[in-house]
LUMTIVEX-745966 format. One record per residue (C-alpha): residue number from 1; x, y, z. Coordinates in Angstrom, 2 decimals, decimal comma, padded with zeros to 5 digits. Each point is the difference from the previous one (the first is absolute). Last residue first. Layout:
// residues N
<r><num>NUM</num><u>X</u><v>Y</v><w>Z</w></r>
...
END
This chain:
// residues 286
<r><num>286</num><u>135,91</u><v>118,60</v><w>103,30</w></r>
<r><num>285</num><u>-001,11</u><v>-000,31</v><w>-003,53</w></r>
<r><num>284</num><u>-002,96</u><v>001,47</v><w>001,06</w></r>
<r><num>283</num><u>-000,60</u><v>001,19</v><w>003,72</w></r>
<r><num>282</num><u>-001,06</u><v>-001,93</v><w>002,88</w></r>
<r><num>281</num><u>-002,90</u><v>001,21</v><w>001,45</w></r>
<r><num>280</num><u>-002,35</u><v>-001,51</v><w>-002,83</w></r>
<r><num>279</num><u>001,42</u><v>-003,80</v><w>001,18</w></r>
<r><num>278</num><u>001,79</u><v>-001,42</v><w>-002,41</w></r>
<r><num>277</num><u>-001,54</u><v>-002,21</v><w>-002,70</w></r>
<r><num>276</num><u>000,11</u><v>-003,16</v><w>-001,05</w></r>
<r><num>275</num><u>-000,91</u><v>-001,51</v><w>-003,31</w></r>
<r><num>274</num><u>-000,09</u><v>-003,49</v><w>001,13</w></r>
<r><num>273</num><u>002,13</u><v>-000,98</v><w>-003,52</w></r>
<r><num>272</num><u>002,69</u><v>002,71</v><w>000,84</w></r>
<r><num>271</num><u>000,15</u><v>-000,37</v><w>003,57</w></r>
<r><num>270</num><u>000,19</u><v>-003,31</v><w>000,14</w></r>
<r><num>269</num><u>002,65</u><v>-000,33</v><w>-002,87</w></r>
<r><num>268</num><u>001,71</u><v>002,15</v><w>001,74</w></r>
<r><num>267</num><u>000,05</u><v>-001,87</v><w>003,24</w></r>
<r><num>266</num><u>000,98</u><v>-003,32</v><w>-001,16</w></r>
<r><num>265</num><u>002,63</u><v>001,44</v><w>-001,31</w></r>
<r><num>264</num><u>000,86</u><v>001,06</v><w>-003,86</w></r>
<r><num>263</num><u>002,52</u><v>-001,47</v><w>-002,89</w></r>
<r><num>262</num><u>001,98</u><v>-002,36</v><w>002,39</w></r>
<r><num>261</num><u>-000,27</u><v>-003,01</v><w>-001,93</w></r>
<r><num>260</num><u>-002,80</u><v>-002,01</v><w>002,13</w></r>
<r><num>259</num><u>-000,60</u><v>-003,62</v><w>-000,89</w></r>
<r><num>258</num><u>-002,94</u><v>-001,10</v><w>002,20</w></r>
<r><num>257</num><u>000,18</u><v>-003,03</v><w>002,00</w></r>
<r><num>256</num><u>-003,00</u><v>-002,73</v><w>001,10</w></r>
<r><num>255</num><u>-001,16</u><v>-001,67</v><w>002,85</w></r>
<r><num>254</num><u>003,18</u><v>002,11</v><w>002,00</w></r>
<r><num>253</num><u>-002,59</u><v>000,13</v><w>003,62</w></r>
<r><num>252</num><u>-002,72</u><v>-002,62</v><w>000,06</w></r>
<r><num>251</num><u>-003,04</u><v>001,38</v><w>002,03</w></r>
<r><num>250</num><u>-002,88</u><v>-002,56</v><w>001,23</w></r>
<r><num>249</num><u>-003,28</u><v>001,32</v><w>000,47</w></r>
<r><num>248</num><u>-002,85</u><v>-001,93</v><w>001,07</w></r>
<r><num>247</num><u>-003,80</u><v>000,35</v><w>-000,98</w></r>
<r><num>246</num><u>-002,18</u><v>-000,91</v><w>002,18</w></r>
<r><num>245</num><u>-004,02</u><v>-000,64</v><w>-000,08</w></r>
<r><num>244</num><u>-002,52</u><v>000,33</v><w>002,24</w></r>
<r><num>243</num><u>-002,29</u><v>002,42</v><w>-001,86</w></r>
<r><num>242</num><u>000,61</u><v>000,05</v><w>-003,65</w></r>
<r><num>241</num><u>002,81</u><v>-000,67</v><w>-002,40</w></r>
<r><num>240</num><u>000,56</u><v>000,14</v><w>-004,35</w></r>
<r><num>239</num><u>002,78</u><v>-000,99</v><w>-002,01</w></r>
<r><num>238</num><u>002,72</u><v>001,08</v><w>-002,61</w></r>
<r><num>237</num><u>-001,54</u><v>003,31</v><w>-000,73</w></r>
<r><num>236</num><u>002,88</u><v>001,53</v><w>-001,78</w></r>
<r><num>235</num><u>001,47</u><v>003,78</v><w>000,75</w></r>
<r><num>234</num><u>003,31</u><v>-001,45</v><w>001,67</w></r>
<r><num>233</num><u>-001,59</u><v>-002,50</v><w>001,79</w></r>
<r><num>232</num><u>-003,82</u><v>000,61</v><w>000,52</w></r>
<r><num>231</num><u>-002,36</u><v>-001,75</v><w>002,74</w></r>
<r><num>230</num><u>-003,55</u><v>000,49</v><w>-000,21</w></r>
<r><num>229</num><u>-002,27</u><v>000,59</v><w>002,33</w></r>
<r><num>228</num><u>-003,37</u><v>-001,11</v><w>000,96</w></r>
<r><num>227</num><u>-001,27</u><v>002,29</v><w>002,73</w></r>
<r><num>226</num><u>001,15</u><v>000,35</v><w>003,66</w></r>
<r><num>225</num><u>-002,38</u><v>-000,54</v><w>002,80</w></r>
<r><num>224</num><u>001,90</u><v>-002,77</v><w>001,69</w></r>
<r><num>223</num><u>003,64</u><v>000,56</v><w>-000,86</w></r>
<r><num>222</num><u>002,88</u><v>-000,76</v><w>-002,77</w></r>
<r><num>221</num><u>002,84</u><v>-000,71</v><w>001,85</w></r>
<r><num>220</num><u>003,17</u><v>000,80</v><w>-001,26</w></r>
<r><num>219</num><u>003,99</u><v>-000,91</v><w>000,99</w></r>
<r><num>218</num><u>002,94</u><v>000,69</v><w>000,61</w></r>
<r><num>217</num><u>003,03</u><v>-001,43</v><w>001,54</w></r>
<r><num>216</num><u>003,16</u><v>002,57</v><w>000,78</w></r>
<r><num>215</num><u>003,41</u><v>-000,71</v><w>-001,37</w></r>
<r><num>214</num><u>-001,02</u><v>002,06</v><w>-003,07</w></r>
<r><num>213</num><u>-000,12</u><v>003,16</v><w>002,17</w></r>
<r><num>212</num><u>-003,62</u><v>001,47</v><w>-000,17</w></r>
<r><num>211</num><u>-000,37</u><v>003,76</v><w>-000,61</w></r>
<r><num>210</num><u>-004,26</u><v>001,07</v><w>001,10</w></r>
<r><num>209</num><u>-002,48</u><v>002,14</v><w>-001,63</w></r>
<r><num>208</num><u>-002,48</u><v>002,61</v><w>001,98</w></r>
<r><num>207</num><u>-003,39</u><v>000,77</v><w>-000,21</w></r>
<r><num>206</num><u>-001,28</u><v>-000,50</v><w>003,27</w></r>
<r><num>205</num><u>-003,13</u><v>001,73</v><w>000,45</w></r>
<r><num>204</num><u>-001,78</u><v>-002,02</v><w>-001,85</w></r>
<r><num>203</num><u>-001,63</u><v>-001,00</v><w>-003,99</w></r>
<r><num>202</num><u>003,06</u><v>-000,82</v><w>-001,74</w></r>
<r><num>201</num><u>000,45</u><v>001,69</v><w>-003,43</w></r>
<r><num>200</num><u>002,92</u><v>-002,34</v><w>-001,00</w></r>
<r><num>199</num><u>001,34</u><v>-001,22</v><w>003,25</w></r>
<r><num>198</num><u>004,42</u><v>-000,50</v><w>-000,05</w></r>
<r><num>197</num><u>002,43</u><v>-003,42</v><w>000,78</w></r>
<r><num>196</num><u>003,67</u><v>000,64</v><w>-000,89</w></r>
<r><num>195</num><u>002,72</u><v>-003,20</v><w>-000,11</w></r>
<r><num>194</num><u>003,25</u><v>000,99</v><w>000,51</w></r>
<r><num>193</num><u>003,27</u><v>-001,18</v><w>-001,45</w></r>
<r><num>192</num><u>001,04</u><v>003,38</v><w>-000,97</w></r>
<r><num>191</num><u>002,57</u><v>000,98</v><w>-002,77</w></r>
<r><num>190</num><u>-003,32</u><v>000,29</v><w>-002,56</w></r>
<r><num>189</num><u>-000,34</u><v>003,56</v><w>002,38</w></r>
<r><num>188</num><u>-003,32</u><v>000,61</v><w>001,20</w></r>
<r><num>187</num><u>-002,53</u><v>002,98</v><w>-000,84</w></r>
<r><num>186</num><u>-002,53</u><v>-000,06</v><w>002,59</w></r>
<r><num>185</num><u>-003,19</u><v>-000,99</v><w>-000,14</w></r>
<r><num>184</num><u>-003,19</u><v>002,02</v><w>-000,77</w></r>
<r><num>183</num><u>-002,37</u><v>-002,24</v><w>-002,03</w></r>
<r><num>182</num><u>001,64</u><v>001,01</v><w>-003,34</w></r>
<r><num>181</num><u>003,07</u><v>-000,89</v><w>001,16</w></r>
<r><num>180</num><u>-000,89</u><v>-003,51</v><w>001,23</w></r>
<r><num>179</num><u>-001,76</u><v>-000,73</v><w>-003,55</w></r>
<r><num>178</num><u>003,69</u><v>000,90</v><w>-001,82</w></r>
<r><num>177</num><u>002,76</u><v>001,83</v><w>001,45</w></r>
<r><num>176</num><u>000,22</u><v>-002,33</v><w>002,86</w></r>
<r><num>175</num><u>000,48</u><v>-002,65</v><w>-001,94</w></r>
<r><num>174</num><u>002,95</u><v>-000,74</v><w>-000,79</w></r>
<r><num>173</num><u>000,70</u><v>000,48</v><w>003,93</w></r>
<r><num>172</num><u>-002,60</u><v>-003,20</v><w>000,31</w></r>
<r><num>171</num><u>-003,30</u><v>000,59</v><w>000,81</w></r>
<r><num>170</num><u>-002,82</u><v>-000,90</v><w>001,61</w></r>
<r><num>169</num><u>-003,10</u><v>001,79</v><w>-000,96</w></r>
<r><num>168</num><u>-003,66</u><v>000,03</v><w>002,49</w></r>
<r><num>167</num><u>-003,32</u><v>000,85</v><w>-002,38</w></r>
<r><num>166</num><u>-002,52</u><v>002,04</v><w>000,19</w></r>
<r><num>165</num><u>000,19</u><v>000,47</v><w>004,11</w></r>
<r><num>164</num><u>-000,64</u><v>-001,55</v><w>002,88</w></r>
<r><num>163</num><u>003,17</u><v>-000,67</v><w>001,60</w></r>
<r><num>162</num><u>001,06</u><v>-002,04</v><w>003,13</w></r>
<r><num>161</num><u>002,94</u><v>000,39</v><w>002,27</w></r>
<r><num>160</num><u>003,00</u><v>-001,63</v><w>001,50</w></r>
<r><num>159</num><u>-001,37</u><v>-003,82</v><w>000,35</w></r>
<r><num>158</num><u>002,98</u><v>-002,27</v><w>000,88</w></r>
<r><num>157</num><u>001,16</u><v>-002,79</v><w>-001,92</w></r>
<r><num>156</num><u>003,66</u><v>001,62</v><w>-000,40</w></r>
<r><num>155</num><u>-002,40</u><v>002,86</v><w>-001,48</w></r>
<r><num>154</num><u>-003,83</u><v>-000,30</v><w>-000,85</w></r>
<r><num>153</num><u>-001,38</u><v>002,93</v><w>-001,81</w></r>
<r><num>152</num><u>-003,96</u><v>-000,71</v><w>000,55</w></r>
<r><num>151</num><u>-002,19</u><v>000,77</v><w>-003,41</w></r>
<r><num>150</num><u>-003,35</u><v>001,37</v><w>-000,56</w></r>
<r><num>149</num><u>-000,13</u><v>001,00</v><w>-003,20</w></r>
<r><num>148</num><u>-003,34</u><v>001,92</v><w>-001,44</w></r>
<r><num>147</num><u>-002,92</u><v>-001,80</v><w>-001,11</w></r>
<r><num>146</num><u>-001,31</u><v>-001,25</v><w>-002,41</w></r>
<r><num>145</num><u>-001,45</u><v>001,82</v><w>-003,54</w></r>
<r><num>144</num><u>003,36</u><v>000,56</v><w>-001,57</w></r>
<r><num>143</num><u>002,70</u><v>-003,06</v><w>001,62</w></r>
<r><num>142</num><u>001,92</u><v>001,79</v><w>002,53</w></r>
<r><num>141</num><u>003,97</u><v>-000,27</v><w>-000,37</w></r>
<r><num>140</num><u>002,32</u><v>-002,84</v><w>001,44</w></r>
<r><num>139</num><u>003,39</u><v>001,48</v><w>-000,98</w></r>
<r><num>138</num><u>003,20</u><v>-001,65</v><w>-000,72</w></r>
<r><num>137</num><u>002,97</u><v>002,05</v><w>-001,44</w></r>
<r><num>136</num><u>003,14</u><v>000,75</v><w>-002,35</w></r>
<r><num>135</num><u>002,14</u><v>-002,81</v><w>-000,62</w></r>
<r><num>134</num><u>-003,27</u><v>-002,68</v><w>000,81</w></r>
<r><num>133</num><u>-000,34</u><v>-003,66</v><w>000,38</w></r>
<r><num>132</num><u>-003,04</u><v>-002,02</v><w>000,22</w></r>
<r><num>131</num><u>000,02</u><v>-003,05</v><w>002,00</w></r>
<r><num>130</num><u>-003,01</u><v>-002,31</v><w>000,47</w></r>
<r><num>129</num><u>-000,34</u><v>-002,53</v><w>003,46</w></r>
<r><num>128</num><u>-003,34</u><v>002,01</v><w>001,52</w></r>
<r><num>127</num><u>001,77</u><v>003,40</v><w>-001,80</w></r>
<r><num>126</num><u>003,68</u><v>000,81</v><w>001,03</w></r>
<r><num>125</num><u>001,38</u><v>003,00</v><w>-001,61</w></r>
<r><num>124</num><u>003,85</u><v>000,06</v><w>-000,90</w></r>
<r><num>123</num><u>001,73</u><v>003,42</v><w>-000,25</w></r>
<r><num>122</num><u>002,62</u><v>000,64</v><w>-001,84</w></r>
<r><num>121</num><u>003,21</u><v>002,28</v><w>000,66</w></r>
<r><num>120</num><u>001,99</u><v>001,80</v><w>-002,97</w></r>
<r><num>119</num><u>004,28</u><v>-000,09</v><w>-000,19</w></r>
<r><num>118</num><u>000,82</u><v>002,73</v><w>-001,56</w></r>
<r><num>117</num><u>003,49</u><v>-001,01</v><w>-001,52</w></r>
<r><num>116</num><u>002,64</u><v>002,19</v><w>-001,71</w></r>
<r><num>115</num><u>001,29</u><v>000,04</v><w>-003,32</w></r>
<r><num>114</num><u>003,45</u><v>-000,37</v><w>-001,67</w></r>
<r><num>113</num><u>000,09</u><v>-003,99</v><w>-000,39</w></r>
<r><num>112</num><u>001,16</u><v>000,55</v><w>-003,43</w></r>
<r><num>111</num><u>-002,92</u><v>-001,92</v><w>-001,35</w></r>
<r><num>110</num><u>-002,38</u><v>002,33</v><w>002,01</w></r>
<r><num>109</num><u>002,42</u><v>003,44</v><w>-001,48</w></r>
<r><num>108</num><u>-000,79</u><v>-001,45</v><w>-003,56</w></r>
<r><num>107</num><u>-003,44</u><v>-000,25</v><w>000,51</w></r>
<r><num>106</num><u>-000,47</u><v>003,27</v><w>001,28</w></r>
<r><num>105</num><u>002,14</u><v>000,83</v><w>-003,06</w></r>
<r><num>104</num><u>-002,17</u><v>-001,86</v><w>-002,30</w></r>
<r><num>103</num><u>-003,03</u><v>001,57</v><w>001,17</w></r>
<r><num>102</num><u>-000,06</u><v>003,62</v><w>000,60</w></r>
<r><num>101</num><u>-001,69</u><v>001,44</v><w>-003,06</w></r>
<r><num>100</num><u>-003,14</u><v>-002,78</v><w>001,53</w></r>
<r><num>99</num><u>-000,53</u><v>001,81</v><w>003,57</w></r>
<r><num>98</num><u>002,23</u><v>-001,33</v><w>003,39</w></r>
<r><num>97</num><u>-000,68</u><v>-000,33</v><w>003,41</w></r>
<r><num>96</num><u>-003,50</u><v>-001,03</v><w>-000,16</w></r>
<r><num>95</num><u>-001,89</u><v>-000,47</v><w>003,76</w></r>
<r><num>94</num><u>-001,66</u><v>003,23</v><w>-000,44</w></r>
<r><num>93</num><u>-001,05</u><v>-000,19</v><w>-003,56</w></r>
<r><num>92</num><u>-000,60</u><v>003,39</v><w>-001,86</w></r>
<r><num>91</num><u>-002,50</u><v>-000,60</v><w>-002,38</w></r>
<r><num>90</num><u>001,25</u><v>-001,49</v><w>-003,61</w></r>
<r><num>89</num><u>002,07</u><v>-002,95</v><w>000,24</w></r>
<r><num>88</num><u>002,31</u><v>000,36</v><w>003,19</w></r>
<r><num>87</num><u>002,88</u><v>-003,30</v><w>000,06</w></r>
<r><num>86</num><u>000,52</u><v>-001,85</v><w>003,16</w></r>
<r><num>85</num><u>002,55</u><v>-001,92</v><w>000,45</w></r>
<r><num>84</num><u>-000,20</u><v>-003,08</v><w>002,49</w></r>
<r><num>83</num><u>002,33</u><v>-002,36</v><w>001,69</w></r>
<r><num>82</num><u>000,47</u><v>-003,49</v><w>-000,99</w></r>
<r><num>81</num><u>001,14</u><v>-002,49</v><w>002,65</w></r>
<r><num>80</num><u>-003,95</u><v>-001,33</v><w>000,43</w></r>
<r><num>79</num><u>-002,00</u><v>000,06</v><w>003,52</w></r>
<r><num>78</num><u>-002,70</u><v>002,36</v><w>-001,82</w></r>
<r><num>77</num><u>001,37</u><v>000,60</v><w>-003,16</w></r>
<r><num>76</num><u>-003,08</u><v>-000,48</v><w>-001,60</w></r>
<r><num>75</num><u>-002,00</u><v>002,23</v><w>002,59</w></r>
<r><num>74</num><u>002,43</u><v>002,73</v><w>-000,42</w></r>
<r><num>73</num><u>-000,87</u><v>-000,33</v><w>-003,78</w></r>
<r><num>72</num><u>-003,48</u><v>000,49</v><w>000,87</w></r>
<r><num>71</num><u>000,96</u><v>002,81</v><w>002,60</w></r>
<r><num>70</num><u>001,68</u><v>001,97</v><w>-003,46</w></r>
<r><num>69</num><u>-002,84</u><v>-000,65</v><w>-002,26</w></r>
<r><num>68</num><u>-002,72</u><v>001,74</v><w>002,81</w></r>
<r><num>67</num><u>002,60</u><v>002,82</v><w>000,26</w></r>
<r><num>66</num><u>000,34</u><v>000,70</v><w>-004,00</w></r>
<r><num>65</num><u>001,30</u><v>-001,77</v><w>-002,90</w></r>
<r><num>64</num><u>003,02</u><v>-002,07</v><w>-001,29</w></r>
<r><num>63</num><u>001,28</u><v>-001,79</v><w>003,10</w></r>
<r><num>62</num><u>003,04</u><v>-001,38</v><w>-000,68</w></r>
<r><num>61</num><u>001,08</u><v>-003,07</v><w>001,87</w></r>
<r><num>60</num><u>004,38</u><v>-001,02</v><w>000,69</w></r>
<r><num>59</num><u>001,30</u><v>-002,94</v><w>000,51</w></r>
<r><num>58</num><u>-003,27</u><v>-002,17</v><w>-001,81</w></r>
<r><num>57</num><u>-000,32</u><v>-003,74</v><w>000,63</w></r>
<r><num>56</num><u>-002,66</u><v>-000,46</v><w>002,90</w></r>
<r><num>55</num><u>-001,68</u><v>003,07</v><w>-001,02</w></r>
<r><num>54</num><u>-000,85</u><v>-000,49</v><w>-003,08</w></r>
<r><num>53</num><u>-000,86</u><v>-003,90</v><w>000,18</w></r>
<r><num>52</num><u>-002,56</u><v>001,16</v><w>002,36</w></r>
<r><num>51</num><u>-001,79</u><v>002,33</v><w>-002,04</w></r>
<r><num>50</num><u>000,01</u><v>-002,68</v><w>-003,24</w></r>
<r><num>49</num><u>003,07</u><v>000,28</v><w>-002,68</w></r>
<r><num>48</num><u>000,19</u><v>001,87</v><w>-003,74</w></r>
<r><num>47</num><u>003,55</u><v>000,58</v><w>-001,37</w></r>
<r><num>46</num><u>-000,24</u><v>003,70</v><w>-000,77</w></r>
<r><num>45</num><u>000,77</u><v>000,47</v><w>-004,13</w></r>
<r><num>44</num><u>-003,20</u><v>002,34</v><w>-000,05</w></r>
<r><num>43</num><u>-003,19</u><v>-000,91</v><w>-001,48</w></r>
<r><num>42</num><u>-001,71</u><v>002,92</v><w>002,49</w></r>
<r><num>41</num><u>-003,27</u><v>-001,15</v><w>000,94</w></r>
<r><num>40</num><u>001,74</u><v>-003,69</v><w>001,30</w></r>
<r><num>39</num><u>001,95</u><v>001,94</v><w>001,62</w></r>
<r><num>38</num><u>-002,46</u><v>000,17</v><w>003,00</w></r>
<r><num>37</num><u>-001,64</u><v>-003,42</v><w>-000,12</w></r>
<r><num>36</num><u>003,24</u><v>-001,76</v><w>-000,24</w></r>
<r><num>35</num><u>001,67</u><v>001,63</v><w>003,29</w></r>
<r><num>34</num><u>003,32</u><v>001,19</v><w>-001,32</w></r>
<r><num>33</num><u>003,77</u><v>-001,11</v><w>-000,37</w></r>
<r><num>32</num><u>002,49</u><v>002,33</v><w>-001,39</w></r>
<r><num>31</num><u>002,83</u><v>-002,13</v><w>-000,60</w></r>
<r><num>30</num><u>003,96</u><v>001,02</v><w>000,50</w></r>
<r><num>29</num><u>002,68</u><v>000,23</v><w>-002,80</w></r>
<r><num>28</num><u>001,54</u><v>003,00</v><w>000,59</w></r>
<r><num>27</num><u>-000,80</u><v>001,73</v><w>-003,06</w></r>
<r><num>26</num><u>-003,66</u><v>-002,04</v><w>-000,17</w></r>
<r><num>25</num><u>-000,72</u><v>001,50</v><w>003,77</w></r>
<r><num>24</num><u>-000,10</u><v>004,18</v><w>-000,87</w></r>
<r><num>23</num><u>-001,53</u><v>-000,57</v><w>-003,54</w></r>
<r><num>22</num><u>-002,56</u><v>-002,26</v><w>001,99</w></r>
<r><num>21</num><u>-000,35</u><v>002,81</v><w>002,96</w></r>
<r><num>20</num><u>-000,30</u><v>002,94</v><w>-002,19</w></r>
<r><num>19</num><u>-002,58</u><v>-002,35</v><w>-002,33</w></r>
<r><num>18</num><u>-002,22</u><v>-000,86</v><w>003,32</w></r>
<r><num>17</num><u>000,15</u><v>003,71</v><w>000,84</w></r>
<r><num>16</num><u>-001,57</u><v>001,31</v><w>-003,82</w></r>
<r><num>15</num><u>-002,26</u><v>-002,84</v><w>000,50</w></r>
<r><num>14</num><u>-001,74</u><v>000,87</v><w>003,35</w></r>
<r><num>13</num><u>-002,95</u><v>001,61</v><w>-000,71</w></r>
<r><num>12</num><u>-002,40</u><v>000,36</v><w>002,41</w></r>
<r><num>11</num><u>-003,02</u><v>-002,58</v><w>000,72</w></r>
<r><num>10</num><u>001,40</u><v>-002,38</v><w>002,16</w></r>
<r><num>9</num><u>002,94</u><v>001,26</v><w>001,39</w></r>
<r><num>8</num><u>002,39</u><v>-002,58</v><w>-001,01</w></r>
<r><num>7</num><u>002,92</u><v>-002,00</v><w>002,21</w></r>
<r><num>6</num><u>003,34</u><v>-000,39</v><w>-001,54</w></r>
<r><num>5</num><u>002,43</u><v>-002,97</v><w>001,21</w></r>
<r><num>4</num><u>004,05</u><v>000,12</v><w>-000,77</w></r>
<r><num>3</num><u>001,57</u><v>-002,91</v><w>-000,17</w></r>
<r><num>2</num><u>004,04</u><v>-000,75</v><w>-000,12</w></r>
<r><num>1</num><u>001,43</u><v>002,84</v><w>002,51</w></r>
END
């Protein structure tokens, strides 16, 4: 390993992480390169380079933060070599595999080559010729004061069903713990190469979600009667649609990798950060 990149939380404090992985890096002679505008706060000994530049030469990316820092530094090593480390600051991350104590030996065990690799699907969304691209989900969500989604699910070009509803998710197996969770999908395993589509508060009988292979073409039409809404990937607004427009969905399985040491499963740390509970008929500590 000869560069190792750090990516910031914005506001939380980072320094006492930066210096484990410096001291960590200057005894084995490898540079800690970060995005200019983040160390920038921190007058560390990090050799400053632009987004871009980090993720084109970096072997290995530390996140330094929590989940919305860990799918940005997804999104820099988006069709890069380097894998990425996430490291919890603060709240419990979900996508962090590692907290700050833990550092140099995580680090130690990556140059090693004694990890494993999560590999973490994408999903591109087509807008009239723009492409947005999301690690955890796209969702075209009812603008306050118009009205409500009214969305056809179109599959291998054919129309399976339409929603109205607050807003219509599609997710990635990242992120069905996040928006798609809270909307009443299912759990899914990061192992998956599936694409989930589920209603937010829709407004029919059918209420359902639906599991899309990644083979399959999909796609969203925004329909007559539907309000303004707008489209947000991975918690952004990066655009806005209305009646007659599509919005295509193109997944890319292994975008980007996740260095996993073995420490806790997928399903743990599920459990653990979704707070779940057993049902009352089962009994405690059963």
């Amino acid at each position: 390993m000869h560069n190792v990149g750090v990516v910031l939380h914005p506001q939380r404090d980072s320094a006492e992480a930066v210096n484990a992985i410096l001291d960590w890096a200057e005894r084995r002679s490898i540079e800690v390169l970060g995005i200019v505008s983040e160390i920038s706060r921190l007058r560390c000994a990090a050799v400053g380079v632009t987004a871009e530049e980090l993720g084109r030469r970096s072997d290995l990316i530390v996140s330094l933060g929590g989940d919305g820092t860990m799918l940005r530094a997804m999104r820099l090593a988006d069709q890069q070599r380097a894998p990425v480390l996430g490291v919890n600051l603060g709240k419990l991350g979900f996508l962090a595999e590692i907290d700050v104590p833990d550092l140099p030996d995580a680090l130690s065990a990556v140059d090693s080559h004694e990890y494993l690799i999560e590999p973490r699907l994408a999903v591109d969304a087509v807008i009239g010729g723009k492409v947005a691209t999301a690690f955890n989900d796209v969702a075209v969500v009812r603008v306050p004061g118009h009205g409500s989604a009214r969305v056809t699910v179109l599959v291998d070009d054919h129309r399976f069903v339409g929603y109205a509803a607050d807003a219509v998710v599609v997710a990635t197996p990242t992120g069905s713990t996040a928006y798609s969770f809270s909307a009443g999908g299912p759990i899914m395993s990061p192992a998956v190469e599936a694409l989930m589509v589920t209603p937010a508060a829709p407004h029919s009988g059918y209420n359902r979600g639906l599991v899309l292979s990644v083979n399959d073409t999909l796609a969203l039409d925004i329909l007559p009667g539907s309000g303004e809404l707008a489209v947000e990937v991975d918690g952004q607004v990066v655009d806005y649609v209305a009646a007659g427009d599509r919005i295509d969905l193109q997944p890319r399985p292994a975008a980007a990798r996740v260095v996993r040491l073995g420490h806790t499963t997928f399903y743990e740390r599920a459990r653990r950060k979704l707070r779940l509970t057993d049902s009352a008929e089962i009994p405690a500590g059963f």
